[in-house]
C-alpha positions in Angstrom: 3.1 -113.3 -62.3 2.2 -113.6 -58.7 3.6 -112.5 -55.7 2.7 -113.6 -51.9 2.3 -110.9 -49.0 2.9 -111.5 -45.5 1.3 -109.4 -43.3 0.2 -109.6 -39.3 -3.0 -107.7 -37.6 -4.6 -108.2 -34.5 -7.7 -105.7 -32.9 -6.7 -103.1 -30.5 -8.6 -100.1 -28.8 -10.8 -100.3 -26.3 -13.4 -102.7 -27.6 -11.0 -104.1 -30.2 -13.3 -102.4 -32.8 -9.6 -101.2 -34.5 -6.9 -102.9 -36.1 -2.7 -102.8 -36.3 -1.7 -103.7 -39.2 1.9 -104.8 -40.3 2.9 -105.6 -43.5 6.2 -108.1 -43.4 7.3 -108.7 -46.8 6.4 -109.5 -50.4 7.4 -113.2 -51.4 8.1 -114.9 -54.9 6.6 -118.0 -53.9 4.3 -119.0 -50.4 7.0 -121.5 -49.3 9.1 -118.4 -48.5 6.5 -116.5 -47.2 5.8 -119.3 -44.6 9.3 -119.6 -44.0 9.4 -116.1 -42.8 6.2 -116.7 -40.8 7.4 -119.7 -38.8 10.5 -117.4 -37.6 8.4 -114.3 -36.6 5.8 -116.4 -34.3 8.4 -116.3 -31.7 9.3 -112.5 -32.0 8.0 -110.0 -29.6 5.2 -108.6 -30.8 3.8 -111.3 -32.6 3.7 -113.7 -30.2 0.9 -113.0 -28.4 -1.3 -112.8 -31.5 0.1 -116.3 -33.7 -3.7 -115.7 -35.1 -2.8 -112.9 -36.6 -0.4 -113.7 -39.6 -1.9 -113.9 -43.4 -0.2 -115.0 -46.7 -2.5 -113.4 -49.6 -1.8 -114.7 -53.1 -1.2 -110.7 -55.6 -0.9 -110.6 -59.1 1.3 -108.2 -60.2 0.7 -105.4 -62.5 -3.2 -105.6 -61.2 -5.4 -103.1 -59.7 -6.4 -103.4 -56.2 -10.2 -103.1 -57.1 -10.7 -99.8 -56.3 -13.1 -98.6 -59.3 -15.6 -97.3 -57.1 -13.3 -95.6 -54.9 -14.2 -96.2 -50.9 -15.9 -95.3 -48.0 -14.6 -93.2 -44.6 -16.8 -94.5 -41.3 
Protein backbone atom coordinates (compact mmCIF):
# COMPACT_ATOMS: atom_id res chain seq x y z
CA UNK A 1 0.00 0.00 0.00
CA UNK A 2 1.11 3.48 -0.74
CA UNK A 3 0.44 6.62 0.66
CA UNK A 4 1.17 10.29 -0.76
CA UNK A 5 2.75 13.09 1.51
CA UNK A 6 2.28 16.66 1.15
CA UNK A 7 4.76 18.74 2.47
CA UNK A 8 6.07 22.60 1.76
CA UNK A 9 9.82 23.99 2.28
CA UNK A 10 11.36 26.98 1.15
CA UNK A 11 15.31 28.26 2.37
CA UNK A 12 15.54 30.70 5.06
CA UNK A 13 18.54 32.22 7.07
CA UNK A 14 20.70 34.54 6.02
CA UNK A 15 22.21 32.94 2.91
CA UNK A 16 19.23 30.62 2.55
CA UNK A 17 21.67 27.80 3.34
CA UNK A 18 18.58 26.43 5.83
CA UNK A 19 15.29 25.07 5.28
CA UNK A 20 11.48 25.31 6.91
CA UNK A 21 9.92 22.50 6.54
CA UNK A 22 6.09 21.68 6.82
CA UNK A 23 4.59 18.60 6.57
CA UNK A 24 0.65 19.07 5.46
CA UNK A 25 -0.83 15.76 5.37
CA UNK A 26 -0.66 12.07 4.42
CA UNK A 27 -3.00 11.22 1.29
CA UNK A 28 -4.56 7.81 0.11
CA UNK A 29 -4.17 8.65 -3.34
CA UNK A 30 -2.14 11.97 -5.24
CA UNK A 31 -5.42 13.35 -6.64
CA UNK A 32 -6.19 14.30 -3.00
CA UNK A 33 -3.02 15.32 -2.18
CA UNK A 34 -3.19 17.90 -5.16
CA UNK A 35 -6.44 18.80 -4.13
CA UNK A 36 -5.19 19.93 -0.91
CA UNK A 37 -2.25 21.64 -2.63
CA UNK A 38 -4.27 23.76 -5.11
CA UNK A 39 -6.16 25.20 -1.83
CA UNK A 40 -3.10 26.04 0.27
CA UNK A 41 -1.26 28.10 -2.72
CA UNK A 42 -3.32 30.89 -1.72
CA UNK A 43 -2.85 30.71 2.13
CA UNK A 44 -0.47 32.98 3.96
CA UNK A 45 2.52 31.51 4.22
CA UNK A 46 2.67 29.61 1.22
CA UNK A 47 2.09 32.04 -1.05
CA UNK A 48 5.06 33.50 -1.52
CA UNK A 49 6.98 30.28 -2.00
CA UNK A 50 4.15 28.16 -4.69
CA UNK A 51 7.78 26.41 -5.45
CA UNK A 52 7.88 25.00 -2.47
CA UNK A 53 5.08 22.27 -2.27
CA UNK A 54 6.03 18.37 -2.90
CA UNK A 55 3.83 15.23 -3.25
CA UNK A 56 6.27 12.08 -2.49
CA UNK A 57 4.83 8.69 -3.36
CA UNK A 58 5.52 6.20 0.60
CA UNK A 59 5.03 2.81 0.98
CA UNK A 60 3.75 1.88 4.05
CA UNK A 61 5.11 -0.51 6.51
CA UNK A 62 8.74 0.48 4.85
CA UNK A 63 11.85 1.72 6.35
CA UNK A 64 13.00 5.13 5.59
CA UNK A 65 16.53 3.93 4.53
CA UNK A 66 18.26 4.67 7.35
CA UNK A 67 20.63 1.43 7.68
CA UNK A 68 23.65 3.35 7.89
CA UNK A 69 22.31 5.73 10.36
CA UNK A 70 23.31 9.65 9.28
CA UNK A 71 25.40 12.38 9.42
CA UNK A 72 25.29 15.84 11.75
CA UNK A 73 27.14 18.94 9.65
Amino acid sequence: MFVYLLSHSYPVGVDKNFEEDRIIGVYSNRKSAKIILLEYLHKKGFESHIDGFCIEKWEVDDELQWEKGFRIY
